[in-house]
C-alpha positions in Angstrom: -141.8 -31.8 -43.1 -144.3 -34.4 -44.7 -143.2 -36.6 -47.1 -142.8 -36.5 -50.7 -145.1 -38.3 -53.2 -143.9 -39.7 -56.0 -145.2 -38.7 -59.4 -147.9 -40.8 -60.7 -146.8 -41.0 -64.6 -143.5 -41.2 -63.7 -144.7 -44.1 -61.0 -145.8 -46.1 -64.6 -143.2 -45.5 -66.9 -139.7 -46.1 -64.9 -138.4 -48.8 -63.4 -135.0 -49.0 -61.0 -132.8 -51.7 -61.4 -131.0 -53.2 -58.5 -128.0 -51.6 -59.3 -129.4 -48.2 -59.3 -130.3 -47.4 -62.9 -133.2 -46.5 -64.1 -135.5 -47.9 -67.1 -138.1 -46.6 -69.6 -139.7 -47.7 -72.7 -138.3 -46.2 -76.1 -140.9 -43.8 -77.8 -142.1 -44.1 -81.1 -143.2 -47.5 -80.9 -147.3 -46.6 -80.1 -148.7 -45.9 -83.8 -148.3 -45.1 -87.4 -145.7 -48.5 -87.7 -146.2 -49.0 -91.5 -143.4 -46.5 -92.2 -141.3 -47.9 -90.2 -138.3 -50.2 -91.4 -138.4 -53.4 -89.2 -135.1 -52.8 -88.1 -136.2 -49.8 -85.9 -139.2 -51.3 -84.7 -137.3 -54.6 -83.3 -134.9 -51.9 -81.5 -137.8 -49.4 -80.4 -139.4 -52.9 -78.7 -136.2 -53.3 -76.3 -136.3 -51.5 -72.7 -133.1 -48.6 -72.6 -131.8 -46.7 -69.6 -132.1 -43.2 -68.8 -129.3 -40.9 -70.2 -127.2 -39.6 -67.6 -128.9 -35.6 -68.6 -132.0 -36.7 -67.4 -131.2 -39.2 -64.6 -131.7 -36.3 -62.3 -135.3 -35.6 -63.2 -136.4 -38.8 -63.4 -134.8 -39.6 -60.0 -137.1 -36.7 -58.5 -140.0 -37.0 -60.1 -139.4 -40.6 -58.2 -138.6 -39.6 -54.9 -135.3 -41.4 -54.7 
């Protein structure tokens, strides 16, 4: 069987950790930031880790 590729997009946007887990950028952080309070946008700008729902699809879409 030939192996797998992993996912381009996926490829850009998560990152493991050496522990295992899995990081991403927070969304809403892109445009229309004039509406939003400062508050949210400091926490938006801080990396987060992948729930524990989606850790399976991000884990193949990464050929882990």
């Amino acid at each position: 069987m030939p192996k797998l590729k992993t996912k381009s997009g996926a490829k850009k946007r998560f990152k493991v950790t050496g522990s295992g887990k899995i990081k991403h950028k927070r969304a809403y952080k892109n445009h229309i930031l004039t509406k939003k309070e400062t508050k949210q946008k400091r926490r938006l700008g801080n990396k987060s880790l992948v729930t524990s729902a989606d850790m399976a699809n991000v884990k193949a879409m990464l050929v882990l």
